[in-house]
KETORKE-213880 format. One record per residue (C-alpha): x, y, z; residue in three letters. Coordinates in pm, 1 decimal. Layout:
<sites>
((X,Y,Z),Ala)
...
</sites>
This chain:
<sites>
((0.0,0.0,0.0),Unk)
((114.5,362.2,-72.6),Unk)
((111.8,614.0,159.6),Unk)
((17.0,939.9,116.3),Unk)
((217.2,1185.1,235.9),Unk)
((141.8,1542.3,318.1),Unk)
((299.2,1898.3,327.1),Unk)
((448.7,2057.7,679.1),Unk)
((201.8,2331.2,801.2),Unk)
((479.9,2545.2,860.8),Unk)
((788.6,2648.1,625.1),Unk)
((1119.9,2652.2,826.4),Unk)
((1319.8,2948.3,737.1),Unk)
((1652.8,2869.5,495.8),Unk)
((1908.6,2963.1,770.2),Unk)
((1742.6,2703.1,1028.5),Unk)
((1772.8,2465.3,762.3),Unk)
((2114.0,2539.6,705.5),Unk)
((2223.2,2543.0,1023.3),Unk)
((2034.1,2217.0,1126.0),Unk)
((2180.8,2048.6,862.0),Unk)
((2507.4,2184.7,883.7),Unk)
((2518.4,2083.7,1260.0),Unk)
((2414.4,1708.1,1150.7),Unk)
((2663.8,1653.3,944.3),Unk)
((2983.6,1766.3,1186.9),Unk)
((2833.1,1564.7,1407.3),Unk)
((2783.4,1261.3,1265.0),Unk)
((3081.6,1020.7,1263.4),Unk)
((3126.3,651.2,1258.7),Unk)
((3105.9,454.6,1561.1),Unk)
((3330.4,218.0,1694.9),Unk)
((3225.5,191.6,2019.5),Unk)
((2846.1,112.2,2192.3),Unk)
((2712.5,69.9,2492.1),Unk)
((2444.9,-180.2,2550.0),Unk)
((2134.5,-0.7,2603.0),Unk)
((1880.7,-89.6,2341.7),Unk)
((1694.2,250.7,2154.9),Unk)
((1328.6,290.4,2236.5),Unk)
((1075.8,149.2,1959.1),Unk)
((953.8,507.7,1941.9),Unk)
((1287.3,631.2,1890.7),Unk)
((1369.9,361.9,1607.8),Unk)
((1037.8,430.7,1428.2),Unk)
((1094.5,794.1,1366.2),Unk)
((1444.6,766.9,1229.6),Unk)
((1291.1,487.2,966.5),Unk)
((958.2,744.3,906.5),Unk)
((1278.1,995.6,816.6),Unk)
((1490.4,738.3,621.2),Unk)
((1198.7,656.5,377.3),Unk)
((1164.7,1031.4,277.6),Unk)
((1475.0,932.0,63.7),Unk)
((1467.3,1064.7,-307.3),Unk)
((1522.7,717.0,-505.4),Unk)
((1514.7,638.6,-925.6),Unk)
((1141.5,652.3,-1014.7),Unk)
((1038.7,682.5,-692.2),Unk)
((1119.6,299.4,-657.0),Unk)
((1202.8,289.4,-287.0),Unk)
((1427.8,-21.3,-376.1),Unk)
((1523.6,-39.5,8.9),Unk)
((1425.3,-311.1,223.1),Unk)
((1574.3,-378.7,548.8),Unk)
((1606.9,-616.5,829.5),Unk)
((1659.6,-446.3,1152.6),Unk)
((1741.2,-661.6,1470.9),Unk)
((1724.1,-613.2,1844.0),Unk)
((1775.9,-781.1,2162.8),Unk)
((1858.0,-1172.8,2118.0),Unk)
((1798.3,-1133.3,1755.0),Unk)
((2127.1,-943.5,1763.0),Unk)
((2343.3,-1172.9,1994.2),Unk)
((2214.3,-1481.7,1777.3),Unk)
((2325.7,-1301.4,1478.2),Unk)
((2602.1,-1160.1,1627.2),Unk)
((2746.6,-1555.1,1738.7),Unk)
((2610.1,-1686.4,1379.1),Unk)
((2793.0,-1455.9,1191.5),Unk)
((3155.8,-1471.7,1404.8),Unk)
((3121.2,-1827.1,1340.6),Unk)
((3069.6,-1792.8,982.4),Unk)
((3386.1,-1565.0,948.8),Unk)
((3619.2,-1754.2,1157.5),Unk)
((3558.6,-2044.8,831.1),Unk)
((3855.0,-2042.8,570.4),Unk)
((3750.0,-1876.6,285.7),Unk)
((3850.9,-2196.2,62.8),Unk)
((3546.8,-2387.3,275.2),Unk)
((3317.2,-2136.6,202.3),Unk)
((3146.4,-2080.0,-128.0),Unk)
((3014.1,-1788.7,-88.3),Unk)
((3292.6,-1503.2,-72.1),Unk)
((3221.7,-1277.9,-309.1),Unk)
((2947.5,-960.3,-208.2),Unk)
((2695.1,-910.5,-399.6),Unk)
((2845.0,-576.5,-498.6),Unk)
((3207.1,-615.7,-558.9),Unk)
((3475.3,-439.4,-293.0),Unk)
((3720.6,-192.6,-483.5),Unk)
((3927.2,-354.4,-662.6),Unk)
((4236.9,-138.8,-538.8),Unk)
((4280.0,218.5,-363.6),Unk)
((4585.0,460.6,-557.7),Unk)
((4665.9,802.7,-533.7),Unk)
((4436.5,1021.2,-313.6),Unk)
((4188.1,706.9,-209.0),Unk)
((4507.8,533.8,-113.7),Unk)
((4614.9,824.9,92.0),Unk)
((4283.3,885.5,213.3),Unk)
((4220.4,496.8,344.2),Unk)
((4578.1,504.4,544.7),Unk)
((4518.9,826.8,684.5),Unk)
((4162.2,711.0,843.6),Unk)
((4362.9,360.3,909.1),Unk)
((4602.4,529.8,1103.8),Unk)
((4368.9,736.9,1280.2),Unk)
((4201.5,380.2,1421.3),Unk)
((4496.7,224.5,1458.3),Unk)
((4630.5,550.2,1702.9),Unk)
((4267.5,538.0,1850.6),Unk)
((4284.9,174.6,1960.2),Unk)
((4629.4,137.5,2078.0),Unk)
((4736.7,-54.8,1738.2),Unk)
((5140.1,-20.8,1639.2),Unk)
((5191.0,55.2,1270.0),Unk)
((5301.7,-309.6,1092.5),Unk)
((5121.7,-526.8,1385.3),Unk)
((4922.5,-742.5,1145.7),Unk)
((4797.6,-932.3,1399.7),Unk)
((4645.8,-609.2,1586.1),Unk)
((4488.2,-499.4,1286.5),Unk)
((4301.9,-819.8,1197.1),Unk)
((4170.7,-816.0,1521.1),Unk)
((4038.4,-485.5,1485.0),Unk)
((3893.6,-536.1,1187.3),Unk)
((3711.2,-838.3,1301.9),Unk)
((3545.4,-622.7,1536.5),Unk)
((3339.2,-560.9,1278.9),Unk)
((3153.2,-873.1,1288.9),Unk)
((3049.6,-835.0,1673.5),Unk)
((2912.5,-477.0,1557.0),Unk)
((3112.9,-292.0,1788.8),Unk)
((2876.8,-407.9,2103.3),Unk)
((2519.0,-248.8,1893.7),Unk)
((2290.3,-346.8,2019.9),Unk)
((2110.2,-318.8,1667.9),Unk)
((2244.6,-390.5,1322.9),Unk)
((2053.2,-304.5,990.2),Unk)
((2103.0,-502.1,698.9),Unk)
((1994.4,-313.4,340.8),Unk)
((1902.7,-540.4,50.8),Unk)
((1785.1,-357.4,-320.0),Unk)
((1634.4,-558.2,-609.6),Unk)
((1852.8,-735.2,-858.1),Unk)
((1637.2,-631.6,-1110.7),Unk)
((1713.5,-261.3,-1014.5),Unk)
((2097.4,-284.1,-1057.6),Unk)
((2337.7,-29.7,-989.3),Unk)
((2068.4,252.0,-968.3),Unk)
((1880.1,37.1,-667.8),Unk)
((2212.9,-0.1,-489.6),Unk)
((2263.1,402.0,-542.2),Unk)
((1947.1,494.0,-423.0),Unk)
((2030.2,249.5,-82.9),Unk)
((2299.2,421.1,-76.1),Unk)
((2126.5,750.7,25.0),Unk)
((1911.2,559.1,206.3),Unk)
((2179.8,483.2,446.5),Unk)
((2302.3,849.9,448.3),Unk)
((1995.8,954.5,554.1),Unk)
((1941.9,742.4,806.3),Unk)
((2278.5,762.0,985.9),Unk)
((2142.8,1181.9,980.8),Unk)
((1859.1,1080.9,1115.2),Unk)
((1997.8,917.1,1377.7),Unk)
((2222.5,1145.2,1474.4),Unk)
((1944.4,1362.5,1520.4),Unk)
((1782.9,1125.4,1777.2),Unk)
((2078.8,1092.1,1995.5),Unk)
((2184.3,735.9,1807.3),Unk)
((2520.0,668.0,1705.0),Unk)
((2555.7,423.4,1393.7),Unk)
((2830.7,326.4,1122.8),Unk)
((2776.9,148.7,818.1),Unk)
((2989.5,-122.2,754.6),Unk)
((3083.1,-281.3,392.8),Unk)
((3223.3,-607.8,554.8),Unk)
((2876.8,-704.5,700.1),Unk)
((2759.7,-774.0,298.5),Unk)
((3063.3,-989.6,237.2),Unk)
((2863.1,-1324.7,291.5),Unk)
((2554.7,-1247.0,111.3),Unk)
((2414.3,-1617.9,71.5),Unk)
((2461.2,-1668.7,472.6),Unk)
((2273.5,-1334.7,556.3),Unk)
((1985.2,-1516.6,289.6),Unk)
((1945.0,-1751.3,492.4),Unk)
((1979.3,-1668.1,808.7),Unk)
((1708.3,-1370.4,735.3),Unk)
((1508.2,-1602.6,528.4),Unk)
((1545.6,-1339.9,232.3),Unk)
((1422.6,-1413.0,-114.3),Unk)
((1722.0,-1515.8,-368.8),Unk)
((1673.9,-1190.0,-595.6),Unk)
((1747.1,-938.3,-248.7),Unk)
((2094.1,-809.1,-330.6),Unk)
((2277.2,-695.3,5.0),Unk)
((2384.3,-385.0,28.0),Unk)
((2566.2,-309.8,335.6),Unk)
((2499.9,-304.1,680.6),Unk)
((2471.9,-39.1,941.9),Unk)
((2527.8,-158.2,1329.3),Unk)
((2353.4,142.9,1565.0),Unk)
((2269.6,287.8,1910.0),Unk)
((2401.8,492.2,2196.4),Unk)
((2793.1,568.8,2120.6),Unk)
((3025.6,512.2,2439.9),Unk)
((3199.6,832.8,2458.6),Unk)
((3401.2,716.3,2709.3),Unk)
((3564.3,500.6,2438.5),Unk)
((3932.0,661.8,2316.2),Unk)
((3800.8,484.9,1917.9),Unk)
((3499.8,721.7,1923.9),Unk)
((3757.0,1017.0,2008.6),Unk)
((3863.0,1067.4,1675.5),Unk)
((3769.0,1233.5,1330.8),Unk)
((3846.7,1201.4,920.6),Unk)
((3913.4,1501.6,740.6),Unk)
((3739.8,1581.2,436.0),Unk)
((3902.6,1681.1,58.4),Unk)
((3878.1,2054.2,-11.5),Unk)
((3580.5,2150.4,-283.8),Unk)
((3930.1,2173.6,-505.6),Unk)
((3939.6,1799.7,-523.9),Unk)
((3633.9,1750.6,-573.2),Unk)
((3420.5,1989.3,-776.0),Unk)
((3506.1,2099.0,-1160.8),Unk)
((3324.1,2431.6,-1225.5),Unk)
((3225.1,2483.5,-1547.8),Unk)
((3200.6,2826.5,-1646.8),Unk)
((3148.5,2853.4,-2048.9),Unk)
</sites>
């Protein structure tokens, strides 16, 4: 069913947009680092209600997603350690459904270290401790103690353009969150057994995961929450075409 949606009553004036939005966005950052508390139903509800006001191709809202919560998440949580912790040669399934980069040069190479090193720093991790790092990075798969995790799945009919659109999606939702008091951080390596998530979510063959996005309340006690990536000048990243 469609639902209709209707107008504000009241225009907010361009500067307290600006400055709302302006204040989101320095404030939200990836978080590495949760404490257990679960967010209120209420809460959770109006940061979806916000996330589905995303603009999408055709107005195809290609964006479906599984959201757990209390022992949804630690079952999930144990099913997917366990799944990791297999040798990739014993696993089929290996390959996301959306292909990682194939390699990082130049400025996305010297972008990736510098947030790298900025973790590592964070965390206590020495520069060349391999060891450290994988540990780290497996932290990932315990969802840095959320309490929730999302998982985002787009048609396969849809493509590229569906997995754009969820890509927004997430972007607004990690705002909108931020705006209710929730921490989140999407994570890449939670897609990188899409056949297991299938099944353990029961989702249909032709749901193509996206990514997933572990969320609550941050611990800000944590020293890994303490730090923050820097962002490319406009130089780098806008051509202005003038004639």
């Amino acid at each position: 069913m469609i639902l209709p949606m209707t107008l504000p009553d009241t225009e907010l004036s361009p500067e307290t947009l600006q400055a709302a939005l302006r204040q989101l966005l320095h404030a939200r950052h990836s978080c590495r680092a949760f404490l257990p508390a679960p967010v209120p139903e209420a809460t959770l509800d109006a940061i979806l209600t916000l996330a589905q006001r995303t603009a999408s191709w055709c107005n195809t809202q290609p964006w479906q997603v599984v959201v757990t919560r209390g022992d949804a998440t630690h079952r999930f949580r144990e099913a997917l350690q366990a799944e990791m912790a297999r040798p990739e040669d014993a696993v089929a399934d290996v390959i996301p459904d959306f292909p990682y980069p194939l390699r990082y040069e130049g400025r996305y190479l010297e972008r990736r270290r510098e947030s790298g090193f900025q973790l590592y720093e964070a965390v206590g991790v020495a520069r060349g401790d391999r060891a450290a790092g994988a540990a780290q990075a497996a932290e990932n798969f315990g969802f840095f103690g959320a309490p929730h995790v999302a998982i985002l799945t787009t048609s396969d009919d849809l493509g590229v353009y569906g997995a754009i659109d969820c890509g927004a999606w997430v972007s607004n939702f990690m705002l909108a969150a931020r705006a209710h008091g929730v921490a989140s951080i999407a994570q890449a390596a939670l897609a990188a057994r899409p056949d297991f998530l299938r099944a353990h979510f029961g989702l249909a063959r032709d749901r193509k995961i996206v990514c997933g996005i572990s969320f609550g309340y941050a611990d800000t006690k944590a020293p890994v929450n303490g730090y923050r990536t820097s962002r490319a000048p406009l130089s780098e990243a806008v051509h202005r075409v003038d004639s």
